[in-house]
C-alpha positions in Angstrom: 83.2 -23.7 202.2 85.3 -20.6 202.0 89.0 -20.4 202.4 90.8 -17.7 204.3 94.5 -17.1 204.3 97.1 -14.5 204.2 98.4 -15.0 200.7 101.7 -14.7 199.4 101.6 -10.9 199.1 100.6 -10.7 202.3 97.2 -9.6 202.7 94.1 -12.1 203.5 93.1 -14.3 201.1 88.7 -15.1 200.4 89.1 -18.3 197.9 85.6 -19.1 197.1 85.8 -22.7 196.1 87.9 -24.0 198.8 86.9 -25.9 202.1 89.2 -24.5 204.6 90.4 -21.6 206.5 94.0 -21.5 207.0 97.3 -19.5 206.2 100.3 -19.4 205.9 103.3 -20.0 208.3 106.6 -19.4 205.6 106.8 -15.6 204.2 109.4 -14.1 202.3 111.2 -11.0 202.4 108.4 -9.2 200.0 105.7 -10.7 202.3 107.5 -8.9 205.5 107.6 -5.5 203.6 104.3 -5.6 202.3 103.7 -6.6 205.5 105.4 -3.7 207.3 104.0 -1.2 204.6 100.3 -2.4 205.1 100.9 -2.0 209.3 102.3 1.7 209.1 99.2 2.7 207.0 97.5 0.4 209.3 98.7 2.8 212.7 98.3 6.0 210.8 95.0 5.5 210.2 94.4 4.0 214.5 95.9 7.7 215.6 93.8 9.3 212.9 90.3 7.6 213.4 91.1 7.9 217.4 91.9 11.6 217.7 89.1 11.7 215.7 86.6 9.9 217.8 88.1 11.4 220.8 87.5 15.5 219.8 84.4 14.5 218.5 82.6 13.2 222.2 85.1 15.4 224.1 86.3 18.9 222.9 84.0 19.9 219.9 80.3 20.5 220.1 78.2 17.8 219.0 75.6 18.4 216.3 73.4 15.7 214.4 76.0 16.0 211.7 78.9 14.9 213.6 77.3 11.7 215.0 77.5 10.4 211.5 81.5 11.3 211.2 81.7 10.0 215.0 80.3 6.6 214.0 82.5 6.3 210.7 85.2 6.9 212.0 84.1 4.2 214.7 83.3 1.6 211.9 87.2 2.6 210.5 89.0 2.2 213.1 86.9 -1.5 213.2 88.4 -2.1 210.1 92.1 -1.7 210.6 91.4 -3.1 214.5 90.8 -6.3 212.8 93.5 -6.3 210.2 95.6 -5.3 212.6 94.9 -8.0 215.7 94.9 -10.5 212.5 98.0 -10.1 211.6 99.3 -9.9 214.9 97.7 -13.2 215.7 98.9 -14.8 212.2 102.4 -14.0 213.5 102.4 -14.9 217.2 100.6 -18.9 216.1 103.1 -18.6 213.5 105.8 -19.0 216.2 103.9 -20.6 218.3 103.1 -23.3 216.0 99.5 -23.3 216.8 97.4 -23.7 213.7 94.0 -24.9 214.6 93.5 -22.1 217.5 95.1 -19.8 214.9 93.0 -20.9 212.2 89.6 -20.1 214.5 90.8 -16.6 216.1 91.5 -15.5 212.2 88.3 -16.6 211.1 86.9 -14.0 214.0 88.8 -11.3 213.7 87.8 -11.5 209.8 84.1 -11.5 210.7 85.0 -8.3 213.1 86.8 -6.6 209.5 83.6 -7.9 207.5 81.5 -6.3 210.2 82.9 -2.6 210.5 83.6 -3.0 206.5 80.2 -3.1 206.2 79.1 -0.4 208.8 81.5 1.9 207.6 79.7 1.8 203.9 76.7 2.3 205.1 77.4 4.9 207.0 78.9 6.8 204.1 76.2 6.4 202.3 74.0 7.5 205.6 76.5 10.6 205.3 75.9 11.3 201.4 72.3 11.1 201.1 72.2 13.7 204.7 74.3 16.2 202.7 72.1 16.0 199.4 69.1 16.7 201.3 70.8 19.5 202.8 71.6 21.1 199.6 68.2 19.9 197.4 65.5 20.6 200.5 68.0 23.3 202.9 64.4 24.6 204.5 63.2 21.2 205.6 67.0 19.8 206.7 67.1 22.9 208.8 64.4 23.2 210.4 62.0 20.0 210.2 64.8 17.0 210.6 64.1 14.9 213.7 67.3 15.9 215.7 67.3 12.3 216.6 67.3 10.7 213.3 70.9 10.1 212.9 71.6 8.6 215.9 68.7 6.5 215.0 70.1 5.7 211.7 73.5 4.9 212.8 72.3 2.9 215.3 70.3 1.1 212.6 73.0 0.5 210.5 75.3 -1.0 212.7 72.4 -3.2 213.7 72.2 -4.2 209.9 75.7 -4.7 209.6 76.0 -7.0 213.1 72.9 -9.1 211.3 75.0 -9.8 208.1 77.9 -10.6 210.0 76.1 -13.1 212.1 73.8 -14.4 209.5 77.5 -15.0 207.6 78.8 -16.5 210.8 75.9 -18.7 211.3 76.0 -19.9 207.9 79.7 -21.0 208.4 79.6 -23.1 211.4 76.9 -24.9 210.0 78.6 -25.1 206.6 75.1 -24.3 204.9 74.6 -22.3 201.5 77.6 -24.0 199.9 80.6 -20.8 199.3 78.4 -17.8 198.5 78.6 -16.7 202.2 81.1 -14.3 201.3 79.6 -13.0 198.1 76.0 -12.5 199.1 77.2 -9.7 201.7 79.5 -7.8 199.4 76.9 -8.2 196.7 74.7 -6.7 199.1 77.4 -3.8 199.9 77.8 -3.2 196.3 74.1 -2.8 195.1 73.0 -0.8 198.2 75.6 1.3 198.7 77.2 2.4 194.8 74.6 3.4 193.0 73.7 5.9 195.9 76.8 7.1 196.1 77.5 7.9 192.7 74.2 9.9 192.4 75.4 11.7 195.8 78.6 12.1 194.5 77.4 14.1 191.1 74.8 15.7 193.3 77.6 17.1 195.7 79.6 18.0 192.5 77.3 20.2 191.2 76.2 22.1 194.0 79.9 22.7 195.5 80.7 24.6 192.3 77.6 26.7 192.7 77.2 29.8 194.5 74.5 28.8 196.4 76.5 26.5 198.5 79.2 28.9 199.2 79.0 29.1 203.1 79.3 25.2 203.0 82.3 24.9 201.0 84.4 23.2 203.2 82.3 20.8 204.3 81.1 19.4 201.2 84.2 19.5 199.6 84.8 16.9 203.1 82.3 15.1 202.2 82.9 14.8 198.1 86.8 14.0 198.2 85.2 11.3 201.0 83.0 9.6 198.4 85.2 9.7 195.1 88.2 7.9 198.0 85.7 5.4 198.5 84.2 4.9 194.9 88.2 4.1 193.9 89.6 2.6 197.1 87.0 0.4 199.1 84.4 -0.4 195.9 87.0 -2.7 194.3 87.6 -4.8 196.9 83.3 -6.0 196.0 83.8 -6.2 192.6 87.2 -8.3 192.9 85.5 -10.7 194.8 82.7 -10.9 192.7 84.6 -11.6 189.6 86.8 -14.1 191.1 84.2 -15.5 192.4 82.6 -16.3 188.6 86.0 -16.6 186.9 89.6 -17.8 187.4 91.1 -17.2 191.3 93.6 -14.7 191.6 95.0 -14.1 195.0 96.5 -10.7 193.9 92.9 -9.1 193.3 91.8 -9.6 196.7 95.6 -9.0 197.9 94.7 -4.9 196.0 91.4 -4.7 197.4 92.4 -5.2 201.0 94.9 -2.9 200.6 92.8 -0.3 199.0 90.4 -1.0 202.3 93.2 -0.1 204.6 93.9 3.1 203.1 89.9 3.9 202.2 89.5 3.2 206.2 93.1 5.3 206.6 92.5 8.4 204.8 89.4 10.2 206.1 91.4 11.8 208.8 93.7 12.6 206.3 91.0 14.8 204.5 89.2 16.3 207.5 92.7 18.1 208.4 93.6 19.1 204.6 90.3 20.3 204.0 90.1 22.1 207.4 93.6 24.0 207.8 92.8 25.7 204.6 92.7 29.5 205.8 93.5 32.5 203.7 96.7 34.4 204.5 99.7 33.1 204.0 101.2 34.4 207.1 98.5 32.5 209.5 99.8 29.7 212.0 99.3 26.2 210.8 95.5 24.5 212.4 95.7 21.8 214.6 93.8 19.2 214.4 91.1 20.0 216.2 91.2 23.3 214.7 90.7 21.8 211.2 87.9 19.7 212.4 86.0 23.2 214.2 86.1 24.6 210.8 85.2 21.7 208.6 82.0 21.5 210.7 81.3 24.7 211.5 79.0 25.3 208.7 76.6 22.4 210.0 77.4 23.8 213.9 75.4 27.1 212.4 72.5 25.2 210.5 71.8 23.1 213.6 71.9 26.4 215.7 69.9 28.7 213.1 67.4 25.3 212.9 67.3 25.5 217.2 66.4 28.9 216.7 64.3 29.1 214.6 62.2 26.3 216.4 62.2 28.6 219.5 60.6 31.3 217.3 58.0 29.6 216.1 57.2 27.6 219.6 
């Protein structure tokens, strides 16, 4: 069995030798800071992900390209949903003194967390490897890509994702497959989704220093600062777990690696508008957000209307 708590630092706790899920009811004054710290990141990053979602089906024109950011930021605001409603639910059956109603409702929203977690992986990687066929085959990502294919493979992924989740759930309630439930999944994140990003990540490197990318600057550079926040924020949060899981337990690991996966699922925002206000002059009015977001995608709003025309020519 697998025991889940909110530890003494405050974050949740994944003990994989124990037999119970439970947590705490008595924190400190450091537990109520980290506490506080860990829920203003947590809000930042709601507002961010939302206005995100929301000018992205509302006030900027949709391209395949955007359906990917759409859906990540989706599977982030998931994440921090779940930590969120968890905490919130910790502290009301905290006062309330109910423990075994509290215990199950934790144990859900942490399957919810687990679930976008995953999704929102995936999906970066979905992300990376679009952007490196961009730059490595531009003539066939312009003008031979299924329009279709990434809604297809976000709606793919999150498939995957719901299947691990349940498959984990599953195994719980009927307390099969002893206390790897936990590891098998992040083992899975891990192995699928690092070494693909690290090759995207080099790949992206190379060609945003190049010439040849030039009109695309902006968006790459998006995409690039989104993998290398990923590769030090949500990766160790895997490997924590994974080496706990094989050595000595140490609360404090998994205490960093959530916290790393609140501001990983926090900071995308973050990047789209830094990347995006960028504008030469240094009497120009600051961007909005929206603003930022029209000229971080604006390069991929051309390709998919250069790839549009040219299938009209040659139809």
């Amino acid at each position: 069995m697998v025991n889940l708590s909110s530890n003494s630092t405050g974050m949740v706790e994944i003990a994989p030798n124990r037999s119970e899920i439970s947590f705490p009811y008595d924190q400190g004054l450091t537990q109520h800071l980290l506490y506080a710290f860990f829920a203003m990141i947590c809000i930042l990053g709601l507002v961010g992900n939302g206005r995100t979602i929301y000018l992205l089906a509302f006030s900027i024109k949709r391209n395949p390209f955007t359906t990917f950011i759409q859906n990540l930021s989706v599977a982030d605001f998931g994440v921090l949903t779940s930590l969120v409603m968890a905490e919130i639910f910790v502290t009301v059956s905290t006062l309330g003194k109910i423990r075994d109603i509290g215990d199950t409702f934790f144990f859900l929203f942490f399957e919810l967390f687990f679930f976008t977690y995953s999704a929102s992986q995936f999906l970066l990687t979905a992300i990376s490897l679009d952007r490196c066929v961009a730059v490595l085959f531009p003539l066939w990502h312009r003008c031979h890509r299924p329009p279709y294919l990434p809604s297809l493979v976000c709606g793919l992924i999150w498939i995957l994702s719901f299947l691990l989740s349940a498959v984990h759930f599953i195994l719980y309630y009927t307390k099969s497959s002893g206390s790897a439930r936990f590891l098998y999944q992040l083992i899975v994140n891990g192995l699928l989704c690092t070494p693909l990003m690290v090759v995207s990540t080099i790949t992206l490197l190379v060609y945003t220093r190049s010439k040849i990318q030039r009109n695309q600057r902006k968006l790459l550079t998006t995409i690039l600062l989104a993998l290398l926040f990923f590769l030090l924020l949500s990766l160790p949060m895997n490997v924590f777990y994974v080496i706990e899981y094989f050595g000595a337990y140490n609360s404090s690991l998994m205490t960093v690696g959530f916290g790393c996966a609140v501001l990983n699922s926090s900071i995308n925002p973050l990047l789209y508008f830094l990347v995006g206000r960028k504008k030469k002059g240094k009497d120009q009015p600051r961007a909005s957000f929206k603003v930022a977001l029209q000229r971080v995608f604006k390069d991929e709003q051309e390709s998919s209307e250069e790839q549009q025309t040219t299938e009209e020519s040659i139809l």
